[in-house]
SEFIKOL-851428 format. One record per residue: residue in three letters; x, y, z of N, C-alpha, C in turn. Coordinates in nm, 3 decimals, always signed. Atoms other than C-alpha are relative to their C-alpha. Last residue first. Example, Ala and Ser with C-alpha at 12.3 -4.5 7.8 and 13.67 -1.06 7.14 Angstrom:
2
SITE/SER/-0.082/-0.119/-0.006/+1.367/-0.106/+0.714/-0.077/+0.109/+0.073
SITE/ALA/+0.089/-0.119/+0.000/+1.230/-0.450/+0.780/+0.090/+0.120/+0.000
***
This chain:
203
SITE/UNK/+0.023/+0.008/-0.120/+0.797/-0.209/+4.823/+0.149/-0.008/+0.055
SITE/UNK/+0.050/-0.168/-0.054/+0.851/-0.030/+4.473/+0.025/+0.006/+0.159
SITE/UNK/-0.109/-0.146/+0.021/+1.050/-0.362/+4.404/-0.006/+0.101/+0.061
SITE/UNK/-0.095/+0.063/-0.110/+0.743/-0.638/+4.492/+0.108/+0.142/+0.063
SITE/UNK/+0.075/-0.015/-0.112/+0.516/-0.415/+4.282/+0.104/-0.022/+0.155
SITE/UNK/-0.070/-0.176/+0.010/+0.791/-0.400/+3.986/-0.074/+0.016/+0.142
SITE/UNK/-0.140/-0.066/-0.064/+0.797/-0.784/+4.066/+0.025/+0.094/-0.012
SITE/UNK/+0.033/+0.076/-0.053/+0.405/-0.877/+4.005/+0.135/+0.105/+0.096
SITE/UNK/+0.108/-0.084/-0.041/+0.379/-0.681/+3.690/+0.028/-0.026/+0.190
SITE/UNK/-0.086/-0.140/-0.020/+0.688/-0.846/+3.594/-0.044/+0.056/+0.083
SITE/UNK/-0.067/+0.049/-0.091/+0.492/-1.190/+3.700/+0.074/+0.155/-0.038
SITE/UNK/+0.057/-0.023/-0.160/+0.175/-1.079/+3.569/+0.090/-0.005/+0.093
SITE/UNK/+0.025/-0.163/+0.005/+0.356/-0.985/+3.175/-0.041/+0.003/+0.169
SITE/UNK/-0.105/-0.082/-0.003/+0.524/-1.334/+3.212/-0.035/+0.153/+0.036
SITE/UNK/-0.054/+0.023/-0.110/+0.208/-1.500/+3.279/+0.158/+0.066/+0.024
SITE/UNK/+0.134/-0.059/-0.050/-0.017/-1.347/+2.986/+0.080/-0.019/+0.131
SITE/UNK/-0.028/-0.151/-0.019/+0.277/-1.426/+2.799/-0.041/+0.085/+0.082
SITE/UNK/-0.134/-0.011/-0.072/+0.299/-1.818/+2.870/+0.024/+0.184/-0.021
SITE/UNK/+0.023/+0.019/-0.186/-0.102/-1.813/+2.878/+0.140/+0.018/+0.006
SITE/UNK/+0.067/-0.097/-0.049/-0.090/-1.611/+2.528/+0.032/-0.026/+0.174
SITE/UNK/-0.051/-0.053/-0.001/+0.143/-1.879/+2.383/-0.045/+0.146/+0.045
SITE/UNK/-0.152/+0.040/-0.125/+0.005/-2.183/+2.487/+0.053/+0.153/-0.011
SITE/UNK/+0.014/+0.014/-0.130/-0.339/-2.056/+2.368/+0.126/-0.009/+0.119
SITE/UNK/+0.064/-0.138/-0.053/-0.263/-1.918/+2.061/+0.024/-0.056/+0.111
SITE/UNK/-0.111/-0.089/-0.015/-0.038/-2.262/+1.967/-0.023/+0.135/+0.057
SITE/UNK/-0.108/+0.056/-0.089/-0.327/-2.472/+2.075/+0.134/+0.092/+0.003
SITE/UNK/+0.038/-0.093/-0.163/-0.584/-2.242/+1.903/+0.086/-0.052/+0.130
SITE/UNK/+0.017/-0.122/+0.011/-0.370/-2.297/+1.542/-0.012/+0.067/+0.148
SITE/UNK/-0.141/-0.025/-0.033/-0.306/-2.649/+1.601/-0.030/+0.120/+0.016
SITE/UNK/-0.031/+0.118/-0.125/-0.704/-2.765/+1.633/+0.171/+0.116/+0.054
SITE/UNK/+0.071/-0.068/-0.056/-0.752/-2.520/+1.307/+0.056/-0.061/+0.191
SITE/UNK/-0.094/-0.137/-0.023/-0.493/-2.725/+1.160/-0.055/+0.063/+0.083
SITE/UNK/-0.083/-0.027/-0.087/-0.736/-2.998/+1.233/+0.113/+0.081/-0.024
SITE/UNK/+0.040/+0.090/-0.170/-1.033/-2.910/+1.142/+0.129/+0.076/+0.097
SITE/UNK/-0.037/-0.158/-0.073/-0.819/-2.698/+0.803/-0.052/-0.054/+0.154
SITE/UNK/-0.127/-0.055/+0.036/-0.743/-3.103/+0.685/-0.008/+0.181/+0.063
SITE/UNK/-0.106/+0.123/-0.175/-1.059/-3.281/+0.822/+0.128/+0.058/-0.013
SITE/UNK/+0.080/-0.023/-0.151/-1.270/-2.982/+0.592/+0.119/-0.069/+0.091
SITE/UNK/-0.076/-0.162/+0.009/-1.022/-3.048/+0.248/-0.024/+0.039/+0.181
SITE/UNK/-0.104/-0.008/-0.092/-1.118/-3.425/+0.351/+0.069/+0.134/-0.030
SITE/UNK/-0.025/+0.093/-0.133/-1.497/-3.404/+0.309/+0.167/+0.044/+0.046
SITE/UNK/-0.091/-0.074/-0.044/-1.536/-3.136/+0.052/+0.045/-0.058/+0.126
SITE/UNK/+0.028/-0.114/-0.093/-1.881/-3.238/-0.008/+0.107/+0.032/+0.086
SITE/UNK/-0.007/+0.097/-0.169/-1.711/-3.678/-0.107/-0.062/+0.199/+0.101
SITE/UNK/+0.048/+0.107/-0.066/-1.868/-3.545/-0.435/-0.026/-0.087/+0.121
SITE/UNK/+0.160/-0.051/-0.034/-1.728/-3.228/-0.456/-0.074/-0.127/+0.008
SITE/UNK/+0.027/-0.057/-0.142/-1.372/-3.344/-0.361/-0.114/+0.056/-0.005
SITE/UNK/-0.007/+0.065/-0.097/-1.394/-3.619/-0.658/+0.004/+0.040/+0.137
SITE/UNK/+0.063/+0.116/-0.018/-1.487/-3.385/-0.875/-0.035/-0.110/+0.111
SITE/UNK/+0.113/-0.089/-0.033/-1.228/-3.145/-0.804/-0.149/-0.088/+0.003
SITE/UNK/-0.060/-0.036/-0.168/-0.944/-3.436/-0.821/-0.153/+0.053/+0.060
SITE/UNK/+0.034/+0.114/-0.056/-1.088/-3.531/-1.197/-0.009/+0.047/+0.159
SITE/UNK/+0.151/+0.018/+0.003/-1.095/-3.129/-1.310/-0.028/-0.194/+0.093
SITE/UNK/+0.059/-0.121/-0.089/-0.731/-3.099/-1.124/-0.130/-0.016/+0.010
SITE/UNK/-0.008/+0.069/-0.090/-0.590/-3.436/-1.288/-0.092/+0.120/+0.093
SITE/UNK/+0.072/+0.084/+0.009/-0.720/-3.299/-1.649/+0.000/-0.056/+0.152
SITE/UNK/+0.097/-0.072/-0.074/-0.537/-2.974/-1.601/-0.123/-0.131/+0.017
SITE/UNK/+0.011/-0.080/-0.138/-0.218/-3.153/-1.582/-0.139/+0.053/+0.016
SITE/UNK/-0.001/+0.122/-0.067/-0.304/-3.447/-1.869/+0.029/+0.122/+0.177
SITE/UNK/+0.134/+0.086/-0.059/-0.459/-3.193/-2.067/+0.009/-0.029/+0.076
SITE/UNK/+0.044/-0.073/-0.074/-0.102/-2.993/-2.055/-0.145/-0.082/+0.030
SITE/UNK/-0.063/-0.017/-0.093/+0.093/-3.320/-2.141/-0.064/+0.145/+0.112
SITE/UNK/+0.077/+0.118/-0.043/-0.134/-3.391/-2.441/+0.043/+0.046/+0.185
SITE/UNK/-0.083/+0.142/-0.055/+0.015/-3.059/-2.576/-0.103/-0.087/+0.096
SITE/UNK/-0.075/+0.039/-0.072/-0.259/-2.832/-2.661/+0.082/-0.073/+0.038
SITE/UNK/-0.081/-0.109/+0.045/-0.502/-2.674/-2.936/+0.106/-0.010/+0.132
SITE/UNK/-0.047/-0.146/-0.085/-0.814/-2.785/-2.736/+0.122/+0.076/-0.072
SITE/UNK/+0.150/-0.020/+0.003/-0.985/-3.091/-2.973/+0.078/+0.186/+0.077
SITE/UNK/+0.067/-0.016/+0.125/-0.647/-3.216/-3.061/-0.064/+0.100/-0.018
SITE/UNK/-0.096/-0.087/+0.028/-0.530/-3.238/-2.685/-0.010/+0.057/-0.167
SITE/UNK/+0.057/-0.106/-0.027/-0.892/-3.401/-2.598/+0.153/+0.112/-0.073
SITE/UNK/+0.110/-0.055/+0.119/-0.753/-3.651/-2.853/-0.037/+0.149/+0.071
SITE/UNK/-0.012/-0.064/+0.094/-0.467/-3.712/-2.674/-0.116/+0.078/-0.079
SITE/UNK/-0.054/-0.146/+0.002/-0.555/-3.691/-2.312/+0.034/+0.046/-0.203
SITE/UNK/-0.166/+0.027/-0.061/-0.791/-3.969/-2.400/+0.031/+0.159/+0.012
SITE/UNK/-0.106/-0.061/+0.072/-1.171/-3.828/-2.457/+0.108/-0.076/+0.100
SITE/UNK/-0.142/+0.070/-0.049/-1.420/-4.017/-2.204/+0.111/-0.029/-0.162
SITE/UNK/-0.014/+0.103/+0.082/-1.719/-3.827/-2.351/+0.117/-0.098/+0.001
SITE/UNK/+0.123/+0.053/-0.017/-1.737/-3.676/-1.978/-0.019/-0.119/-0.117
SITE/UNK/-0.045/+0.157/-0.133/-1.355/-3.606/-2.012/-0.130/-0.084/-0.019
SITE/UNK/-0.047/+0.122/+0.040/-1.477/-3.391/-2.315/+0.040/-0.095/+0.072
SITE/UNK/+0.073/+0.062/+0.140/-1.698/-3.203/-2.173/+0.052/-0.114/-0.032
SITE/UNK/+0.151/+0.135/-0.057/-1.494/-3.132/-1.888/-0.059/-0.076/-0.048
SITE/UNK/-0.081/+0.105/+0.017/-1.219/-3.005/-2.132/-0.117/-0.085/+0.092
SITE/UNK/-0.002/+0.055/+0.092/-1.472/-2.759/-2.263/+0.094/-0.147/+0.073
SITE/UNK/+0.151/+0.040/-0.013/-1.584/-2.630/-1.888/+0.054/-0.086/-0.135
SITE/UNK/+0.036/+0.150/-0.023/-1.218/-2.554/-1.900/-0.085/-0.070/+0.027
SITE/UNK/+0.149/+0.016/-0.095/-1.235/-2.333/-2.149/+0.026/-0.121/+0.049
SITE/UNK/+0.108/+0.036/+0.112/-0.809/-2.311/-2.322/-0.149/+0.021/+0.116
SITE/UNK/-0.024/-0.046/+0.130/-0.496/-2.206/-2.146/-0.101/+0.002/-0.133
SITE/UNK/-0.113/+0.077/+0.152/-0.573/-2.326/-1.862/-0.014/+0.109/-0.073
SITE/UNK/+0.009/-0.120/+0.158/-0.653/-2.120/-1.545/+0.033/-0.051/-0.081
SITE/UNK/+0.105/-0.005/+0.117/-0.798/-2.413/-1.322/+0.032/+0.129/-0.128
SITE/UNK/-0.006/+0.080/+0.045/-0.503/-2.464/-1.087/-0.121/-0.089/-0.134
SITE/UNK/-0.124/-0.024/+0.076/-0.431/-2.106/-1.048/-0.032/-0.177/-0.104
SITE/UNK/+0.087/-0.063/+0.107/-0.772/-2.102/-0.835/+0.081/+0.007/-0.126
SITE/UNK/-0.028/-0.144/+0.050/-0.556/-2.323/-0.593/-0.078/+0.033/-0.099
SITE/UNK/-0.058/-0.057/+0.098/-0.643/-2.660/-0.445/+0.007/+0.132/-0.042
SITE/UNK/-0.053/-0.132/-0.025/-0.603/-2.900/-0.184/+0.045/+0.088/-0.102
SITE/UNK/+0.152/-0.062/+0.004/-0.827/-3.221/-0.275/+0.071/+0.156/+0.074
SITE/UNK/+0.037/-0.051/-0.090/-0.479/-3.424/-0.175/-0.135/+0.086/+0.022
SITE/UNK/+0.044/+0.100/-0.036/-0.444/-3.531/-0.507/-0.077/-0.047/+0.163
SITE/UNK/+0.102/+0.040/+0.095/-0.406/-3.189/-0.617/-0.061/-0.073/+0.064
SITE/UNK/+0.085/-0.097/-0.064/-0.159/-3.108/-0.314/-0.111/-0.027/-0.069
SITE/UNK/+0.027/+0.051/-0.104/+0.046/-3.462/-0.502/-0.137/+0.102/+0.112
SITE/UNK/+0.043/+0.118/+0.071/+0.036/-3.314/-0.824/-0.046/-0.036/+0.171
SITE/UNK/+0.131/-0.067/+0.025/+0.126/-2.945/-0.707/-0.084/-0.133/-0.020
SITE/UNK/+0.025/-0.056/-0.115/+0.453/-3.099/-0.503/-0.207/+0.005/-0.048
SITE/UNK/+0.049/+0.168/-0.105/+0.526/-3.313/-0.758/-0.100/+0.022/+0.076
SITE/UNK/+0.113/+0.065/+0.049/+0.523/-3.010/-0.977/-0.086/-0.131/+0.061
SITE/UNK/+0.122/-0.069/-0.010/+0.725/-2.824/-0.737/-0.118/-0.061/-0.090
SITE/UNK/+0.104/+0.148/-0.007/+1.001/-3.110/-0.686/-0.211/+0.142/-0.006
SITE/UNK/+0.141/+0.064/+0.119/+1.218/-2.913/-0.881/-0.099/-0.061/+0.034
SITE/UNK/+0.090/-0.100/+0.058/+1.317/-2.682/-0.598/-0.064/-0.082/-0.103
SITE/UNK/-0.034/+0.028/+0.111/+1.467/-2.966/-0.378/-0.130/+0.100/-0.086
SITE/UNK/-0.168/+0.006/+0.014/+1.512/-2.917/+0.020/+0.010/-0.044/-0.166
SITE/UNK/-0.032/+0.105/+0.016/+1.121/-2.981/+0.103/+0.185/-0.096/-0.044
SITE/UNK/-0.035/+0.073/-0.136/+1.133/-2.655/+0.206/-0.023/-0.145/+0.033
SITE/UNK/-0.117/-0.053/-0.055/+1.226/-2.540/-0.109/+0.021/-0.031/+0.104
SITE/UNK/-0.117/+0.085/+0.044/+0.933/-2.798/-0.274/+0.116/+0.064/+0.052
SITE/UNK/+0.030/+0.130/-0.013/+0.644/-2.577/-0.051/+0.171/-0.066/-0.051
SITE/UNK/-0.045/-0.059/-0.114/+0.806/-2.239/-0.132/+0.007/-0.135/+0.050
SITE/UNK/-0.171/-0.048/-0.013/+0.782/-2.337/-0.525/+0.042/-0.014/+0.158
SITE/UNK/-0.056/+0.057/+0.034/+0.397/-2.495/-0.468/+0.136/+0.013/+0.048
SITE/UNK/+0.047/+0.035/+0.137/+0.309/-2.168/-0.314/+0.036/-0.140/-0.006
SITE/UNK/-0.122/+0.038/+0.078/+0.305/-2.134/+0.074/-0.039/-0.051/-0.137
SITE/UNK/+0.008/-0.142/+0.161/-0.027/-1.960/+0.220/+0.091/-0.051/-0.083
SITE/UNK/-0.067/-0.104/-0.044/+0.017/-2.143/+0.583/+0.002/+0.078/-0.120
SITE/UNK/+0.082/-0.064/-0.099/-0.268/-2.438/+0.481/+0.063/+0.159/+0.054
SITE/UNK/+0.111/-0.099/+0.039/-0.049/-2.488/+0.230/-0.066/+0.058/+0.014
SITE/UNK/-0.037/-0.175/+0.042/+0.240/-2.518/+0.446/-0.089/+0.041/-0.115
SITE/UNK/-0.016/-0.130/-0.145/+0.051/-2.731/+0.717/+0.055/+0.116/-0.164
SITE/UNK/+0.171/-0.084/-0.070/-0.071/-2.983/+0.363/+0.045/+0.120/+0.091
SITE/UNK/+0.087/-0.061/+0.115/+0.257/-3.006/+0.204/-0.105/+0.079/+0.047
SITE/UNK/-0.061/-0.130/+0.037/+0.471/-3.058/+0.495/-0.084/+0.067/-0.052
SITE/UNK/+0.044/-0.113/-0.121/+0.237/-3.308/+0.603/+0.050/+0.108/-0.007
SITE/UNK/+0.121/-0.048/-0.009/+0.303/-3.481/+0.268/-0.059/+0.076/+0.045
SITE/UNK/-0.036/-0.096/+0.122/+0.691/-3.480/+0.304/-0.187/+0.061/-0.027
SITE/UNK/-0.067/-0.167/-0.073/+0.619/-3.658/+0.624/-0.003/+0.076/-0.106
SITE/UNK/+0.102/-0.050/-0.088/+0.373/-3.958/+0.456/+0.073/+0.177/+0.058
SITE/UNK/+0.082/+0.122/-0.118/+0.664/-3.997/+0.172/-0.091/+0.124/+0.043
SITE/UNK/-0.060/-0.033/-0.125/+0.667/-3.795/-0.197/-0.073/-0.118/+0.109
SITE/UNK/-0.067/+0.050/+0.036/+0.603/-4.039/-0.530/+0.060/+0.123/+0.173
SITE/UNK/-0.093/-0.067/+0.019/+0.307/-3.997/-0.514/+0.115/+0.008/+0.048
SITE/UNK/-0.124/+0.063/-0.011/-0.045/-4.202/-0.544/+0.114/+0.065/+0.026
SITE/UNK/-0.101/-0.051/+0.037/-0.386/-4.197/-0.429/+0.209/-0.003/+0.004
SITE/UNK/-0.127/-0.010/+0.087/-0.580/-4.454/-0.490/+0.132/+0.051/-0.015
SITE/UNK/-0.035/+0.009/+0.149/-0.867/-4.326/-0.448/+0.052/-0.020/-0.066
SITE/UNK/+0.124/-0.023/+0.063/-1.056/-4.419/-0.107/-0.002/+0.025/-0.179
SITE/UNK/+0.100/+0.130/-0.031/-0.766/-4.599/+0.035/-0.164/+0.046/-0.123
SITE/UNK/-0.079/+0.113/+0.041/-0.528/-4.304/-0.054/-0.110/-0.125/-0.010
SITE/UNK/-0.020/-0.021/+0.181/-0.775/-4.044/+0.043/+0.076/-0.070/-0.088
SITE/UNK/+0.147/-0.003/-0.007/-0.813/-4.218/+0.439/-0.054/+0.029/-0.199
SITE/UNK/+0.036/+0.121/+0.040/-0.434/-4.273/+0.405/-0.137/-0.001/-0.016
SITE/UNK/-0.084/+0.046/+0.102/-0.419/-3.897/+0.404/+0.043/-0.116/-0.085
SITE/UNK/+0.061/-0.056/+0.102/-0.666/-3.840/+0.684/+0.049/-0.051/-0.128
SITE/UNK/+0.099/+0.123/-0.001/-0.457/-4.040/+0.880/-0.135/+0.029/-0.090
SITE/UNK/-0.025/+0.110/+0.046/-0.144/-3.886/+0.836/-0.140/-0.077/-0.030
SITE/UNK/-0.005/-0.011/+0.182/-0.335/-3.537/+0.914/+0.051/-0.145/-0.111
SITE/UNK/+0.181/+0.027/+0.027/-0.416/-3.696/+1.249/-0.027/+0.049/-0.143
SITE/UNK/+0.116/+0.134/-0.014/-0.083/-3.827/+1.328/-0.103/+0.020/-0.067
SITE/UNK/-0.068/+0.060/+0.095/+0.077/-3.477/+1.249/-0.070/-0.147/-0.037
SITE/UNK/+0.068/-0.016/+0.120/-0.182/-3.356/+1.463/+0.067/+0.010/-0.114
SITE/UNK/+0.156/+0.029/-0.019/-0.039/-3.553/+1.753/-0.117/+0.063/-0.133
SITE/UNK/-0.037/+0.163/+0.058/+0.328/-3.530/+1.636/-0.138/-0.072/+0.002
SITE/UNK/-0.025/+0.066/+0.132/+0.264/-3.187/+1.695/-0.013/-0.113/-0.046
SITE/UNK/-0.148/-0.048/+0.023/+0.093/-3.149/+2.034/+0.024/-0.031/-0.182
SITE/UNK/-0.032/+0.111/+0.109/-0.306/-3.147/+2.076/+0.148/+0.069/-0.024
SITE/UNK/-0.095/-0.083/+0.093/-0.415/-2.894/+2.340/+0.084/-0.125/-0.090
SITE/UNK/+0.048/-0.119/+0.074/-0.703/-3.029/+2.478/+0.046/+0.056/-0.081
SITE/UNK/+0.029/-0.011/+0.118/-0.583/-3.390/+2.592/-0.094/+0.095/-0.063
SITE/UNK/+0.168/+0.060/-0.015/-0.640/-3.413/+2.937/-0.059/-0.006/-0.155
SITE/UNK/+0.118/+0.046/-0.066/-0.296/-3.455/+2.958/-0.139/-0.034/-0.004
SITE/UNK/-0.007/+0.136/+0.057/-0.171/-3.246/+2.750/-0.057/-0.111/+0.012
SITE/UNK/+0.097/-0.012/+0.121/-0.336/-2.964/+2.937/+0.015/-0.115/-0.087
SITE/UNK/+0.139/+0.037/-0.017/-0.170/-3.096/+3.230/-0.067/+0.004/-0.119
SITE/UNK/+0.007/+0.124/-0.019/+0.181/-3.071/+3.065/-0.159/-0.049/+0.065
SITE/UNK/+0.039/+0.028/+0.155/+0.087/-2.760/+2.920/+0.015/-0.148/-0.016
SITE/UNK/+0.112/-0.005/+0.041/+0.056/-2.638/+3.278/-0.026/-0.071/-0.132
SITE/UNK/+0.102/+0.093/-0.055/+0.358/-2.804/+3.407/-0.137/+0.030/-0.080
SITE/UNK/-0.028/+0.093/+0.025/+0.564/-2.571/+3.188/-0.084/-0.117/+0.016
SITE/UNK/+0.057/+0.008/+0.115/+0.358/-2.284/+3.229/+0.054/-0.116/-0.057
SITE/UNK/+0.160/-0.040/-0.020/+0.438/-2.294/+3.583/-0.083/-0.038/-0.100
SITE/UNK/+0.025/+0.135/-0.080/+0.820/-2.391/+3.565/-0.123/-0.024/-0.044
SITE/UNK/+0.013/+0.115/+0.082/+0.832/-2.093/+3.340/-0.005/-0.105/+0.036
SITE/UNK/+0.108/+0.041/+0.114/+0.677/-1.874/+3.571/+0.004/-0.071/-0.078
SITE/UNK/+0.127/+0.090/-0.042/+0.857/-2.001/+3.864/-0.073/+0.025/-0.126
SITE/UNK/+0.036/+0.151/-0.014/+1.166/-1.923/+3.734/-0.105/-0.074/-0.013
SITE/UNK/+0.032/+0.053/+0.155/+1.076/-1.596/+3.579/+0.035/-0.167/+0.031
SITE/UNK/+0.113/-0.016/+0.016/+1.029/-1.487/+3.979/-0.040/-0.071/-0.151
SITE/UNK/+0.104/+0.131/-0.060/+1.325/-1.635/+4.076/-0.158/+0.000/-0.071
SITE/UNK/-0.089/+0.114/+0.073/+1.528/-1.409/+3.838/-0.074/-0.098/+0.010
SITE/UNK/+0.085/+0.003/+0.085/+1.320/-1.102/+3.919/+0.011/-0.129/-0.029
SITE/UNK/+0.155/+0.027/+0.014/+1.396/-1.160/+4.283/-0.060/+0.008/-0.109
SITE/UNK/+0.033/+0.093/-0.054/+1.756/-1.199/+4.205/-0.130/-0.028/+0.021
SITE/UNK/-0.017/+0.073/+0.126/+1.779/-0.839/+3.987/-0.006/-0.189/+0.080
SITE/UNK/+0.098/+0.000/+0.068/+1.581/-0.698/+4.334/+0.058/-0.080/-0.172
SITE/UNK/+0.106/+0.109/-0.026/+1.864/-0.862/+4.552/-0.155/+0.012/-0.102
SITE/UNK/-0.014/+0.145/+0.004/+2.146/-0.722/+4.344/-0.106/-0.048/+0.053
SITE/UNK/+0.011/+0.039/+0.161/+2.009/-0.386/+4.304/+0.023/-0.159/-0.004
SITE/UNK/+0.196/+0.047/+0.019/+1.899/-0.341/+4.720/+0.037/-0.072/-0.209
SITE/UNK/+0.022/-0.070/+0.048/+2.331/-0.493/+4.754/-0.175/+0.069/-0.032
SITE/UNK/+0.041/+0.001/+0.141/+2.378/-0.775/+4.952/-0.061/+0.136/-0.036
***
């Protein structure tokens, strides 16, 4: 056998074992339950989610999965629009914003009306319909009725002190150091095992 052929063979083995290695490892880690897999903090955002359902009601017309979409890709920066594209239907962006609303997940976008919205507060407080407040602002009923679900929503996430916005980055946060982690130790072990076989080589 050739020295090139046996050193391209010893690298070969060598990436064997590492991915074997890191394989098992993430299977331990699993295990002891540190590194939380998908379906595992998929679960735990589901459950959050009925947790705001139960507590308000909430309603929409996307399922539990379509939800989790919502939340991870808001949590990832994704607008509304990007959100409903990778839901496979661009109109569903209002759904999308309705439902993220309802969710206590919200954007600074979702308070710019078109009018003071300290005024529409006001008037919610005197429990104004959407029409009248729509009167009172110089607006279709139909815009009240969007910025109206935002001021209610907001409300309701300062009250519960931002409770499930918090259980919602938690556990992303959770995914975040699980994906660092797996993916540092499977690099961190590739880079030792080259490191490992240029040594081997030289010799």
């Amino acid at each position: 056998m050739s020295d090139e052929k046996e050193k391209a063979e010893q690298l070969r083995d060598l990436f064997v074992d590492v991915t074997d290695e890191s394989t098992v490892t993430e299977e331990r880690n699993e295990e002891r339950g540190t590194l939380p897999d998908k379906e595992e903090i998929d679960d735990e955002i589901r459950g959050v989610i009925e947790d705001i359902r139960d507590e308000y009601g909430f309603e929409t017309s996307l399922e539990d999965d379509e939800l989790v979409t919502v939340v991870r890709l808001y949590h990832d920066g994704a607008s509304d629009a990007q959100i409903a594209r990778e839901l496979g239907d661009d109109s569903l962006d209002k759904t999308v914003r309705r439902a993220r609303i309802g969710l206590h997940l919200f954007r600074d976008s979702d308070f710019d009306a078109p009018f003071e919205i300290d005024r529409l507060r006001e008037l919610l407080d005197q429990d104004a319909t959407n029409a009248d407040a729509a009167d009172e602002l110089g607006v279709s009923a139909s815009t009240v009725r969007s910025y109206r679900d935002a001021v209610e929503a907001r409300r309701e996430a300062e009250a519960a002190e931002n409770e499930y916005a918090d259980r919602f980055e938690a556990i992303l946060e959770d995914r975040e150091i699980a994906e660092t982690f797996t993916s540092d130790a499977k690099r961190d072990g590739l880079e030792g095992a080259t490191e490992d076989a240029e040594v081997d080589v030289d010799l």
